[in-house]
N, C-alpha and C positions, 0 to 999 in steps of 0.2 A: 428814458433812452440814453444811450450813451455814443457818444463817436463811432464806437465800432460797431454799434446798431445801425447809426446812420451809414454808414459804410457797406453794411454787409446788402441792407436794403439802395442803399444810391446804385451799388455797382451790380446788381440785379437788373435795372434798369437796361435797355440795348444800350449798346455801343459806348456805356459809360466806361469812363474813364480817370483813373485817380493822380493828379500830381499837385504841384505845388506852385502857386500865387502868392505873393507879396507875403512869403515865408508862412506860408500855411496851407495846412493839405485841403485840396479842392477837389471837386467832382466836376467831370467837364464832359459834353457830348459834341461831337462836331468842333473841335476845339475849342469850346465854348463854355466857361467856369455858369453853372448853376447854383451850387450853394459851395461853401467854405465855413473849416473855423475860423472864429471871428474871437481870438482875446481880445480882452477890453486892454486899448493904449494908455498909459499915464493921463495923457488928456482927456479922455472918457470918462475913467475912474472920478479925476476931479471935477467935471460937467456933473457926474451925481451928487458930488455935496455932502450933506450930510446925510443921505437917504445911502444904503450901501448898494453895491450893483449887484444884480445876481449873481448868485451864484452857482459853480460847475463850468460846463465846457457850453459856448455860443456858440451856435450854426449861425451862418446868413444863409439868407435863400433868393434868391431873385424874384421878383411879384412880376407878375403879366405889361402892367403899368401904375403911374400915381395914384388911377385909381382904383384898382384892387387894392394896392397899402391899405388905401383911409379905409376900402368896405373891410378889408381883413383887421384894421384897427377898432373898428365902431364895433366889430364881434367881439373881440378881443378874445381870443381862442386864451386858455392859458399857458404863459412863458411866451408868448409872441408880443416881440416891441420894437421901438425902435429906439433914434439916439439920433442931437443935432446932426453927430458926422453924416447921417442918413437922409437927410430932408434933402428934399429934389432929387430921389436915388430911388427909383423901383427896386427895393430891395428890403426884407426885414430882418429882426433878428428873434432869436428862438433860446431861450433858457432850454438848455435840454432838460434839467434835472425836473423841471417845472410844468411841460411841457406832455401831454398824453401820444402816446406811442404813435396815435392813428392819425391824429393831428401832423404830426410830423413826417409822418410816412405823403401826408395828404400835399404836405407842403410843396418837399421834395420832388412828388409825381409833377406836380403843378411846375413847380421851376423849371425841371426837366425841359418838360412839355413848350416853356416861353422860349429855348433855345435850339432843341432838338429839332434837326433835319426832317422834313417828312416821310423821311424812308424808314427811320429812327421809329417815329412817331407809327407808324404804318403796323410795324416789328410788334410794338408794345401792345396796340388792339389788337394786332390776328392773335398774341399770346394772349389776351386779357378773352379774349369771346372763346377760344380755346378751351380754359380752363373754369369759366363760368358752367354752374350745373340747370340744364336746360330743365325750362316749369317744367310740372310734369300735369297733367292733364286736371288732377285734382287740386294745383294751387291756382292753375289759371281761371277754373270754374269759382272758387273762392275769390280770387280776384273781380272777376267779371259781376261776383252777384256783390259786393260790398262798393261797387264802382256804380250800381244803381240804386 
């Protein structure tokens, strides 16, 4: 994935909205930044050491709380990490180049969601059951007999 994937998917979302935080482009709902590019600072770069950082363009995202981080860490989806600057910060970071499209799509809904209004929130399910394609009689009977 790339920025303007995350982009084209963030501002899909209701009521998103794109500008700019601590000089980098953000997506926000309710005035409310849910993910951003995150270049790595001088001081990041050296917290890695000799191991190199990844590489390409970082998303942050915002996590629910602490502990969604650890259970999204203990998964370890791939390209999702964090960094000192990060500890004590519901928030993670995302190698895009690293990172599976769907993954990050998953993210993204997810952060949204820890800040979006409920009216927001509301927007995104009548759209999501909308466009969902209803069982149709023969996957539900399949379903029904593999459930016993």
């Amino acid at each position: 994935m790339t920025l303007d994937d995350v982009d084209a998917f963030a501002t899909s979302l209701p009521d998103v909205v794109v500008g700019t935080k601590w000089g980098n482009r953000t997506w926000m709902v309710g005035n409310k930044g849910f993910a951003w590019q995150r270049p790595f600072s001088k001081a990041d770069v050296k917290r890695f050491g000799d191991e190199p950082p990844p590489a390409g363009d970082i998303l942050a995202v915002t996590v629910g709380n602490l502990d969604a981080k650890d259970a999204l860490l203990a998964i370890a989806p791939h390209g999702f990490f964090t960094i000192p600057h990060f500890n004590g910060y519901a928030a993670m970071l995302i190698a895009l180049r690293a990172a599976s499209a769907s993954d990050v799509r998953a993210a993204l809904v997810d952060a949204w969601r820890t800040v979006a209004p409920a009216a927001s929130v509301t927007k995104l399910d009548a759209k999501r059951s909308r466009t969902q394609r209803p069982a149709t009689r023969t996957r539900r009977v399949a379903r029904a007999k593999r459930a016993t």
